[in-house]
Legacy VTK file of the C-alpha trace (Angstrom):
# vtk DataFile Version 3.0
C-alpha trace
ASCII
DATASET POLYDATA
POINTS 219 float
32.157 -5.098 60.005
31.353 -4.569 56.255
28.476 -5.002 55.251
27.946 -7.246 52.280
27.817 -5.533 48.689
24.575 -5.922 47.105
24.034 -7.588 43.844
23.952 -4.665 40.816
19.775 -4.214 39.769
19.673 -6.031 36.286
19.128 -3.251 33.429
15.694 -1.927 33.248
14.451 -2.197 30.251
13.582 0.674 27.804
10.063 1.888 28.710
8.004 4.235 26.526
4.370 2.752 26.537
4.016 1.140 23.235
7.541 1.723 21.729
7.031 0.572 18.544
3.775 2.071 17.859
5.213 5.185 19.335
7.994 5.254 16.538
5.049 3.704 13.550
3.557 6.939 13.978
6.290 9.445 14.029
7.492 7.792 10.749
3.959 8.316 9.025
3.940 11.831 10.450
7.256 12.678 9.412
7.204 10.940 5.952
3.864 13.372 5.494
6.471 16.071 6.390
9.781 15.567 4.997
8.636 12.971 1.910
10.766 9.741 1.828
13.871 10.662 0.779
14.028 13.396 3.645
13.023 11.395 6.417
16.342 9.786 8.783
15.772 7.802 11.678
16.787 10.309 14.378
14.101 12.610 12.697
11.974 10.006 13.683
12.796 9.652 17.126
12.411 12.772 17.816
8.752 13.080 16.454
7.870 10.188 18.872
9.940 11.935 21.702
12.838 9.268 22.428
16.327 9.253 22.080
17.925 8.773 19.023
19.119 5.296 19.914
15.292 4.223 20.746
14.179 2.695 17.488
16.852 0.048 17.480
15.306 -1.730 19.979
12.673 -2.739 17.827
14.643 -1.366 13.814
17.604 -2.640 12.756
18.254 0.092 10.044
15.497 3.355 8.864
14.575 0.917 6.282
13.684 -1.632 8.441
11.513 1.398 9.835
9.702 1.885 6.871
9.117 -1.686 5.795
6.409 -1.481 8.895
5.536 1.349 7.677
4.357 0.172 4.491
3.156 -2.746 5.844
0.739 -1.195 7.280
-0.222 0.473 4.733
-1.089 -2.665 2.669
-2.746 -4.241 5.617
-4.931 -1.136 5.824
-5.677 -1.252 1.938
-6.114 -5.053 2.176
-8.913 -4.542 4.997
-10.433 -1.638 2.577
-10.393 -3.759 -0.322
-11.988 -6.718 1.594
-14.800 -5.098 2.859
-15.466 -3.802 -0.512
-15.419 -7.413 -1.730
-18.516 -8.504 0.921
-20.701 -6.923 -2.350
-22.452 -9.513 -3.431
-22.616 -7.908 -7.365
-19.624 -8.680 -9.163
-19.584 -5.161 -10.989
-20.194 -3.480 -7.991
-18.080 -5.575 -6.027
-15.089 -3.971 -8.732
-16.395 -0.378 -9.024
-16.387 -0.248 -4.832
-12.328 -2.192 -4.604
-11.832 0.468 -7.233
-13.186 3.584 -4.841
-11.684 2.036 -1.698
-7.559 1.663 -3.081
-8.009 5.768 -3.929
-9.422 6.386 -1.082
-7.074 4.529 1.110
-4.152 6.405 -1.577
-5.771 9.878 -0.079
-5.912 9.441 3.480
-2.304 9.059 3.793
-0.019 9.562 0.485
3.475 9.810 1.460
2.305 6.366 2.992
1.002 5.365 -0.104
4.094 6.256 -2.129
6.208 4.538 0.285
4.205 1.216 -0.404
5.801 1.063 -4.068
8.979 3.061 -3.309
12.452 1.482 -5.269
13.824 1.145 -1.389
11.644 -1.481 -1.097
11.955 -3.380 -4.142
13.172 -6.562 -2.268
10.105 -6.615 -0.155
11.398 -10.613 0.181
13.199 -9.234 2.737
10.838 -8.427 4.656
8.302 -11.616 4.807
5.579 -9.704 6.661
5.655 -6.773 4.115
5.324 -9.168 1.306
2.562 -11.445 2.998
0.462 -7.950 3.349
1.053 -6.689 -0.065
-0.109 -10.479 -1.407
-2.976 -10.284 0.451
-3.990 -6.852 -1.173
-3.236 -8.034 -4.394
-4.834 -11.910 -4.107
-7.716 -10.001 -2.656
-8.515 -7.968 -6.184
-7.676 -10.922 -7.888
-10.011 -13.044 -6.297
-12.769 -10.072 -6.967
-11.642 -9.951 -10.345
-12.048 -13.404 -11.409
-15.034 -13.747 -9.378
-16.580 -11.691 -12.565
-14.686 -12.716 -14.650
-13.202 -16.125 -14.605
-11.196 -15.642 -17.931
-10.078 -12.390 -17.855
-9.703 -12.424 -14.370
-6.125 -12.201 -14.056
-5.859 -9.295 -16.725
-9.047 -7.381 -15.473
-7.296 -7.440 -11.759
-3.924 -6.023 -13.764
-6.039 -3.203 -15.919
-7.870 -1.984 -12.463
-4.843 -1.786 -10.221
-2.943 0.379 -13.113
-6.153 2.107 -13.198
-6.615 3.108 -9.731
-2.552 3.532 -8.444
-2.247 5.638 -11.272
-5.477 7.907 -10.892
-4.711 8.077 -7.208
-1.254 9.160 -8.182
-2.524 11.917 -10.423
-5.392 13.382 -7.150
-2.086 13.376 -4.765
-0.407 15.429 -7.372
-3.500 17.732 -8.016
-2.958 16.986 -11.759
-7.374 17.880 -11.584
-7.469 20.387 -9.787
-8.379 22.784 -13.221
-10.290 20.469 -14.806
-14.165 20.870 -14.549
-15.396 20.441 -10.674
-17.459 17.439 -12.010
-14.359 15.577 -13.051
-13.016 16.440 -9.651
-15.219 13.968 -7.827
-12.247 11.234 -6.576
-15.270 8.818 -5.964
-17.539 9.986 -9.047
-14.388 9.826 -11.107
-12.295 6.195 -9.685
-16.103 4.939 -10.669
-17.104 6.338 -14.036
-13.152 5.040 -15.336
-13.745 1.856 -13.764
-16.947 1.259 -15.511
-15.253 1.887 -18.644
-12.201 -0.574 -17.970
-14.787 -2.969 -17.066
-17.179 -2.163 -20.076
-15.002 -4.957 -22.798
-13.910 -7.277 -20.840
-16.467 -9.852 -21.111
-16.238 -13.280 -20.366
-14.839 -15.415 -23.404
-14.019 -11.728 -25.196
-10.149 -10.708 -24.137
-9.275 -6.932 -24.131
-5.854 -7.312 -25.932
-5.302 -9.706 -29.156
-3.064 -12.336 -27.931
0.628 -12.000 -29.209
1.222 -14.791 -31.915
3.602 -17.699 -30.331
7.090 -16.722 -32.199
7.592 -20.653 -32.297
4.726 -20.990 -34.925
5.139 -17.790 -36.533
7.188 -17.627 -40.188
10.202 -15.288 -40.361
9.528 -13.390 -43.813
LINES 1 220
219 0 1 2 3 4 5 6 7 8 9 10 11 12 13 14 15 16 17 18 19 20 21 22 23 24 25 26 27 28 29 30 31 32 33 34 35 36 37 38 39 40 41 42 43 44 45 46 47 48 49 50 51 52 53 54 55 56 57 58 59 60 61 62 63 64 65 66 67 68 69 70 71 72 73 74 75 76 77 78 79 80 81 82 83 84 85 86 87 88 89 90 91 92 93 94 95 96 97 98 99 100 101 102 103 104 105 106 107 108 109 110 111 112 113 114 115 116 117 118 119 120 121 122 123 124 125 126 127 128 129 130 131 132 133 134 135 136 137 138 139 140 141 142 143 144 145 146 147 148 149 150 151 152 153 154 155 156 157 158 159 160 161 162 163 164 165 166 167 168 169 170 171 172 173 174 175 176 177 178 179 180 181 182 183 184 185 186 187 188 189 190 191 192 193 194 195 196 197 198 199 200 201 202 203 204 205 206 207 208 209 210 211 212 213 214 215 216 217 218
């Protein structure tokens, strides 16, 4: 007598701790490596030691990949920025938001570059990417118009093109022959951001506004 067949086990499912964390990592590693445009997915999976079909259990597409990627990255600014924003001095509270986005640039700049990279233009996309990059940015513009309730929105604008940019020139080592004193990331994010902040006053606008065309005569 046969013995009756035994129902087939149901698939395990993939196991490799903390899969997605796993593959987070490799991509920050291997971005540091192989810079953006030389980073694949199977690169990837083999820096976090799985198969190359492994990441699309939890990414659809290497893009998908690095949308977390940079998410993270703006959560981790975002967090930097907000505990710079627990000074209670408005000036301070700018010159410190100021120190933390370079520093946060530093620690991890393929990362960093990522964060404003063309592939991720249509960060709409990806509504988790865009509600962390929002809460950077609403987060200096909160600071901003905290001192300056006016100029807020414009002093926000001049500081963030102050700071990407600076921290874009330190990843490049565009100072490394300048004078060691002007080498000082911290010193230097500072000292610039004390001038940016030096005109703005309230009721006194940086820029000259731009005449509406409507009421201006055509010679």
């Amino acid at each position: 007598m046969k013995s009756p067949k035994r129902a087939a086990p149901p698939p395990k499912a993939y196991h490799h701790g903390n899969l997605r964390e796993s593959l987070l990592l490799a991509a920050e590693a291997t971005l540091a490596v192989r810079g953006l445009h030389g980073t694949m997915l199977r690169d990837v999976a083999k820096a976090a030691g799985v198969s190359h079909a492994a990441p699309y259990h939890h990414f659809a597409s290497l893009n998908d990949l690095l949308a977390a990627v940079a998410e993270r990255g703006f959560t981790a600014l975002a967090d930097a920025v907000e505990q710079a924003s627990n000074t209670p001095d408005t000036h301070e509270r700018l010159l410190q938001i100021g120190q933390a986005y370079v520093r946060c640039a530093r620690v991890q700049p393929a990362r960093f570059r990522l964060m404003f990279a063309p592939q991720l233009a249509q960060a709409s996309s990806y509504p988790a990417l865009q509600a962390a990059s929002n809460r950077a940015l609403g987060l200096l513009m909160a600071a901003a118009c905290a001192h300056d309730p006016i100029n807020g929105p414009e002093l926000a604008l001049c500081g963030w093109s102050l700071s990407h940019g600076l921290s874009n020139l330190l990843i490049d080592g565009a100072f490394d022959h300048l004078p060691s004193a002007m080498r000082d990331p911290d010193a230097l994010v500072r000292q610039l951001t004390m001038r940016a902040l030096g005109p703005l006053t309230p009721g006194n606008p940086a820029v000259a506004t731009v005449p509406n065309r409507k009421n201006r005569k055509v010679p």
